[in-house]
N, C-alpha and C positions, 0 to 999 in steps of 0.2 A: 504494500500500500504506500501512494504514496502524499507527503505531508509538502505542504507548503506554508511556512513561517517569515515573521520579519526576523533577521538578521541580527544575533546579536556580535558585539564586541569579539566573542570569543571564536566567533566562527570566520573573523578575517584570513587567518594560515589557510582554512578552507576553501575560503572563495578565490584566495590569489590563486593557490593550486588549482583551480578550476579553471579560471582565466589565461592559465600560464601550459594548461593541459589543450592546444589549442595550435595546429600548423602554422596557420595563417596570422595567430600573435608570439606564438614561440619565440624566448626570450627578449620579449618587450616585457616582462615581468620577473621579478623576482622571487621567485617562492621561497629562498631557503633562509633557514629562522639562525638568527633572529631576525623576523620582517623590519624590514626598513621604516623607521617611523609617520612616515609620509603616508601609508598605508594605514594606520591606527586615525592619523589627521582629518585623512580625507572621510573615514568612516565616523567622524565624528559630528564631522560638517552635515552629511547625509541625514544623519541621526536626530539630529535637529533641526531639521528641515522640514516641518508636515506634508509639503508637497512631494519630498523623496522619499523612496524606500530602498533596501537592501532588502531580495527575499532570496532566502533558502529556498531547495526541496531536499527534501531527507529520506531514505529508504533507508529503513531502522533508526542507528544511529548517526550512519552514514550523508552525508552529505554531497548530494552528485548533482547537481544542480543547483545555479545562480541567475538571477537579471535584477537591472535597476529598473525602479517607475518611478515615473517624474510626471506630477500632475502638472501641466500647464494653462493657468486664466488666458485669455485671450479677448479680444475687442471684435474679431473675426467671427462669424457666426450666429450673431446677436449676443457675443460673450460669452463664446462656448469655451469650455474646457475642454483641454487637449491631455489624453494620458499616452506618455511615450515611453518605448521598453528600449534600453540598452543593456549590453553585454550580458547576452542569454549564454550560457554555457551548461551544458549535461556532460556529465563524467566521457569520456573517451570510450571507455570500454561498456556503455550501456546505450549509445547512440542506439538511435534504432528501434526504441523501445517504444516507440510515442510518449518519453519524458517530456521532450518538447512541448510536444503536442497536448497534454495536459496544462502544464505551466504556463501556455501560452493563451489556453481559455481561461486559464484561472484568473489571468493578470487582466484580460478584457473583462470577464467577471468583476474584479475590484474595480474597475475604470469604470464600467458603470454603476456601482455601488457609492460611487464617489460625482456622481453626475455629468463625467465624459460625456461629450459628442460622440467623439474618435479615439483613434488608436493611432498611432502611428510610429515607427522604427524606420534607424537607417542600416542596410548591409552591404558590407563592400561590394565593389561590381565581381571581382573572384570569389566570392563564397557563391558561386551558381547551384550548390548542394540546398545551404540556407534560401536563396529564393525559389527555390522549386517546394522547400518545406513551405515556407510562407505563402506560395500562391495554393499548395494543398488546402490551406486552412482559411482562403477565403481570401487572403491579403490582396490589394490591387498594386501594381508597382506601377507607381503614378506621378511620383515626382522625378529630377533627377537630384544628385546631392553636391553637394561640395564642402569641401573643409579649406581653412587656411591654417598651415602650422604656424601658430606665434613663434615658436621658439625657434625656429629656423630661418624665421624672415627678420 
């Protein structure tokens, strides 16, 4: 069975590892402890935020599963809220399981518990595995996206 929680403090090592268990971000993270402070920081920042979440999913004690929500107000839509999911992650070795696919109704479940519009996420244009999941479960790929790195310009 499996559980979907908020996040606590102690389940940071967790989630890096989750994060860090991932081709596509493979060593942009650091998982080995003692975590870098900056990770304890940033989860702090989260924590206090009523608009964001950290959630777990847990099977047993385990922990194989992560994403962020982030409710966003907006002026757009007669001042509709926006809830968005970043960095979805399922264990490696349980891909496949429709973990995803749970977690990711659950998380539109909360969004509209919380009085969303919409839903919305961005995934790289190479995760073509993740947009094929996404368009299974309904998703439209409808924008396109862009980043600008601060710290490199």
């Amino acid at each position: 069975m499996l559980v979907l929680r908020l996040a606590t403090r102690d389940d940071v090592p967790a989630i890096i590892a989750l994060l860090d268990d991932d081709e596509q971000s493979k060593g942009r993270e650091d998982a080995s402890l003692p975590l870098d402070p900056r990770y304890f920081a940033a989860f702090d920042a989260i924590e206090a935020d009523p608009n964001q979440e950290i959630i777990v999913a847990l099977r047993g004690e385990r922990i194989i599963g992560t994403m962020q929500l982030s409710y966003l107000p907006g002026l757009a839509f007669r001042g509709a809220w926006r809830g968005v999911i970043e960095a979805v992650r399922v264990a490696s070795d349980l891909r496949g399981q429709r973990i995803g696919e749970e977690m990711i109704r659950w998380a539109n479940d909360r969004f509209r518990a919380r009085g969303c519009r919409m839903a919305q996420l961005m995934s790289k244009r190479s995760r073509t595995d993740a947009h094929r999941f996404y368009e299974r479960l309904g998703w439209d790929k409808s924008h396109f996206g862009f980043k600008y790195d601060l710290e490199e310009r």
